[in-house]
Rosetta silent file (secondary structure, phi, psi, omega in degrees, C-alpha in Angstrom):
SEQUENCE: XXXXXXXXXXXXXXXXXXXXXXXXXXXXXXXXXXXXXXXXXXXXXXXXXXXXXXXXXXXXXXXXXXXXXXXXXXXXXXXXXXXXXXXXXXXXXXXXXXXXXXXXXXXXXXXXXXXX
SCORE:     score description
SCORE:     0.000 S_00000001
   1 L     0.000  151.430 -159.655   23.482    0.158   11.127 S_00000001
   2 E  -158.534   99.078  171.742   22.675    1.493   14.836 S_00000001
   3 L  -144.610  109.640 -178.726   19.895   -0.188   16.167 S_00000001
   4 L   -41.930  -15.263 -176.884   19.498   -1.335   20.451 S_00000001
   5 L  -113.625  106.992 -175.524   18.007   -4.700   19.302 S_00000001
   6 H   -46.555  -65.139  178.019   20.559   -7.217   17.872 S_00000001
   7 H    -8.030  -69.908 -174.041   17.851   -9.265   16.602 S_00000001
   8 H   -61.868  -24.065 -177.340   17.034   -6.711   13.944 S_00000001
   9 H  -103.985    3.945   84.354   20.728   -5.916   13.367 S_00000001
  10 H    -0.426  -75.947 -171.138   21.458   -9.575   12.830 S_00000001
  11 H   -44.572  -67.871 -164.281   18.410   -9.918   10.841 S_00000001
  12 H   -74.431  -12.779  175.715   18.945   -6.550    8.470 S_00000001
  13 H   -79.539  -38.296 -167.739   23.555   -7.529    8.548 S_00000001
  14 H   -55.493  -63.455 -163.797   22.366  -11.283    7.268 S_00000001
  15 H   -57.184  -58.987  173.332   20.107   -9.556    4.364 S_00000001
  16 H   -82.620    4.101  178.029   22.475   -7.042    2.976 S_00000001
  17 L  -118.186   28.325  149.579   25.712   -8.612    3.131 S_00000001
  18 L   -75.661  -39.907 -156.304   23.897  -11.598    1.291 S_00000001
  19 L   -84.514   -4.643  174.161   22.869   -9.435   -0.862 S_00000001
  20 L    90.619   21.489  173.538   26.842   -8.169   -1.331 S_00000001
  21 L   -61.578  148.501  162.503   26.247   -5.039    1.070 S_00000001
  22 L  -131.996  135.495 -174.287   29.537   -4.612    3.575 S_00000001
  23 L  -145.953  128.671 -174.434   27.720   -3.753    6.667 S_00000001
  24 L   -99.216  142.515 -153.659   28.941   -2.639   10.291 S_00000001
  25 L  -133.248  122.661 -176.964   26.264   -3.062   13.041 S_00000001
  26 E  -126.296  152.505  173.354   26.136   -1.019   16.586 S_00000001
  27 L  -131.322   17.461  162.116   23.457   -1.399   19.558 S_00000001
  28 L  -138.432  128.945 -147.052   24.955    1.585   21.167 S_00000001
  29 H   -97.919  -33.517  156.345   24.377    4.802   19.579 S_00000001
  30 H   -83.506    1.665  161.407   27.525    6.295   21.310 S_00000001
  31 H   -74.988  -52.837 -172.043   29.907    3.438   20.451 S_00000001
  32 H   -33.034  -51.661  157.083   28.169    4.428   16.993 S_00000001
  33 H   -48.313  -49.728 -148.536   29.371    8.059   17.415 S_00000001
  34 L  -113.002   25.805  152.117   32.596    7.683   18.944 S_00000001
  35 L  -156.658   36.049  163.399   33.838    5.401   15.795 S_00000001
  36 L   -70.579  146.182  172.179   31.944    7.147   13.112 S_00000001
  37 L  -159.481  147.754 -168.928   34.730    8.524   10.798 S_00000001
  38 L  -105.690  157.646 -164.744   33.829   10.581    7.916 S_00000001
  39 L    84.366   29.496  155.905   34.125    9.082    4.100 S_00000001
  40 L   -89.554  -30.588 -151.673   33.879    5.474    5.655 S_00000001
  41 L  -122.460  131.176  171.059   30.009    4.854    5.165 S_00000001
  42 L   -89.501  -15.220 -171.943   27.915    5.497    1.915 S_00000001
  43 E  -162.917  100.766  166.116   24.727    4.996    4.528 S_00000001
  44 E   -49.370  148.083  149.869   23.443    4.992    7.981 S_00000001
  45 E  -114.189  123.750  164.315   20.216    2.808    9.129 S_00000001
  46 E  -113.944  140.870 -175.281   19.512    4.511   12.469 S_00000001
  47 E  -100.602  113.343  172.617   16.859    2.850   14.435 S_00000001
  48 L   -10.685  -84.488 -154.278   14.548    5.921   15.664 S_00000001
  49 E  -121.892  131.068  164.784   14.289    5.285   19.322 S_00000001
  50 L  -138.437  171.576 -139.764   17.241    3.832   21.492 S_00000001
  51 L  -117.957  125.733 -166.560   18.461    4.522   24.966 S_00000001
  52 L   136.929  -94.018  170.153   20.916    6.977   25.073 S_00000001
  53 L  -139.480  145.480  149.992   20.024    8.882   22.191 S_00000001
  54 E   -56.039  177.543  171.650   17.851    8.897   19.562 S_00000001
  55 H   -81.638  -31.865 -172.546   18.222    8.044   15.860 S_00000001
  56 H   -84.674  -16.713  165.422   17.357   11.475   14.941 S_00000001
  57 H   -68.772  -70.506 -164.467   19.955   13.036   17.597 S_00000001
  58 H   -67.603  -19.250  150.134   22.460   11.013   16.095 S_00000001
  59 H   -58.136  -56.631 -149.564   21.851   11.991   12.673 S_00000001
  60 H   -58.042  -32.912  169.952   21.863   15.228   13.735 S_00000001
  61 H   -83.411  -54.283 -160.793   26.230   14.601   15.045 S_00000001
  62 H   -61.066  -49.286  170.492   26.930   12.391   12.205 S_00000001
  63 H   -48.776  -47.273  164.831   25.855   15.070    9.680 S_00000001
  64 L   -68.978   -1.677  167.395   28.034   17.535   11.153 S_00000001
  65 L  -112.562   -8.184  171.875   30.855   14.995   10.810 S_00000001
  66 L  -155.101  108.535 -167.973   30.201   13.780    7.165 S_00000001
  67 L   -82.695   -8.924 -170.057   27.312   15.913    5.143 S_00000001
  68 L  -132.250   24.524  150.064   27.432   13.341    2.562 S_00000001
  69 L   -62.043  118.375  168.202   26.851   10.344    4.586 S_00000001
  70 E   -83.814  178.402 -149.733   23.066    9.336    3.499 S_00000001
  71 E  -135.656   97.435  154.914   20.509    8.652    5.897 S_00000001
  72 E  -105.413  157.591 -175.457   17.734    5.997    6.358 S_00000001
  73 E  -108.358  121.801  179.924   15.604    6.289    9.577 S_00000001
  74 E  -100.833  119.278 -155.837   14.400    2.698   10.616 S_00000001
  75 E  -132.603  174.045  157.304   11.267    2.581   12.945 S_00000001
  76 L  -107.797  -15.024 -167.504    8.226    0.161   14.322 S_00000001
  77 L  -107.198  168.716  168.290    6.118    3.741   14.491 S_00000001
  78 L   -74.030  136.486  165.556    4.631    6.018   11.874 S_00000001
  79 L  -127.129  137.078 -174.131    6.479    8.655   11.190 S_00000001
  80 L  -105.801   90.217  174.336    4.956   11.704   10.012 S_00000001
  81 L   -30.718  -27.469 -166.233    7.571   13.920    7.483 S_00000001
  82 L   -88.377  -54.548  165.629    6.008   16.954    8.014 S_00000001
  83 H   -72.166  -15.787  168.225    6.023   16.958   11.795 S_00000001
  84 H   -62.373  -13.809 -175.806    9.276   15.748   12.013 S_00000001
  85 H   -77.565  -55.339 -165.971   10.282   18.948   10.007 S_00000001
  86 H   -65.332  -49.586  134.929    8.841   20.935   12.791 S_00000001
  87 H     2.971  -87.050  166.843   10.958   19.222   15.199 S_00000001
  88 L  -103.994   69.226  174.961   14.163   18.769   13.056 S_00000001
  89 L   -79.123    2.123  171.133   14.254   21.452   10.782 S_00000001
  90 L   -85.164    2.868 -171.587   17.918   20.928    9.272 S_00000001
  91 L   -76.065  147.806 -160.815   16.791   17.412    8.356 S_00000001
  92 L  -131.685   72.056 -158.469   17.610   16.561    5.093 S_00000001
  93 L  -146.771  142.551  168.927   16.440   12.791    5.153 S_00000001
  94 L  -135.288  -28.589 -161.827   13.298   11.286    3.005 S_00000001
  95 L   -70.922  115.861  163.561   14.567    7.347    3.123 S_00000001
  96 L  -131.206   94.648  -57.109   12.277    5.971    6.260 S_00000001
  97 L  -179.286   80.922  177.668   12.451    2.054    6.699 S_00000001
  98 E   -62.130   71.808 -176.031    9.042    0.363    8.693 S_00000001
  99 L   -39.411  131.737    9.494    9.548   -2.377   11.061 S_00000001
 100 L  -104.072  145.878 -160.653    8.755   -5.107   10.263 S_00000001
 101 L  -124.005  110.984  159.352   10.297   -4.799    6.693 S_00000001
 102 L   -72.074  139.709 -169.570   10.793   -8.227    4.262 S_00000001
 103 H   -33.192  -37.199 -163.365   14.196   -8.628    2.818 S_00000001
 104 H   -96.337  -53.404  160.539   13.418   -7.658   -0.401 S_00000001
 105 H   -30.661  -83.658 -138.358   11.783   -3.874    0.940 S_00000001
 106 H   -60.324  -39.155 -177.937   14.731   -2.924    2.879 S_00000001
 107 H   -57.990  -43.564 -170.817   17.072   -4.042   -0.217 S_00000001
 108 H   -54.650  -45.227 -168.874   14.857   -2.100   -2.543 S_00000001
 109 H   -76.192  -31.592  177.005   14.850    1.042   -0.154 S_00000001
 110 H   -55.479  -32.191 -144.413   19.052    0.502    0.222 S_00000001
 111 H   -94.998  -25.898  167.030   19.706    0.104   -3.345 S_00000001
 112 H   -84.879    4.396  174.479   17.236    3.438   -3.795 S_00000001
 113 H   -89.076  -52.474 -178.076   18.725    5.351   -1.562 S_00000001
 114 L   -91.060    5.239  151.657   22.373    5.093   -2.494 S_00000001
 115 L  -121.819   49.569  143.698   21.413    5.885   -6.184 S_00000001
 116 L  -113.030    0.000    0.000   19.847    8.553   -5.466 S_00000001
């Protein structure tokens, strides 16, 4: 998970590795990069907008280093699929994760995300 606010990456580490999740947590999107390795992770949670980089920049190098990493994008804003297309048209991402999210949402979107 790669999110600038510990809080949430506290919050969302507590929830899945209760839930029996093993989950590594970054608040810098280029420490996030620069230990990324690929076939370690079944799933990123990138928090949209951080300092730095974005979450969607940082898909975009992670993808190129493991194509079969999945992808959710975790936000406070609406995100709109279509324009985001226009934008980022190699993205290959539908999993989007709405702050603020209850325990049992984010598990439901993790557990549907890595079987799908």
């Amino acid at each position: 998970m790669v999110d600038d606010e510990s809080d949430i990456t506290t919050l969302f580490q507590y929830y899945l590795e209760s839930s029996g999740y093993r989950v590594q947590v970054y608040n810098d999107p280029l420490k996030a990069l620069s230990e990324f390795r690929a076939g370690l992770y079944d799933l990123a949670l990138l928090d949209v907008r951080m300092p730095r980089m974005s979450g969607f920049k940082l898909y975009e190098k992670i993808h190129r280093i493991d194509s079969a990493c999945k992808v959710c994008f975790v936000t406070a804003f609406e995100i709109y699929y279509r324009s985001l297309k226009e934008f980022f048209p190699n993205l290959d991402v539908t999993c989007f994760i709405r702050k603020p999210v209850s325990n049992v949402e984010l598990l439901n979107h993790i557990a549907s995300e890595l079987n799908s």
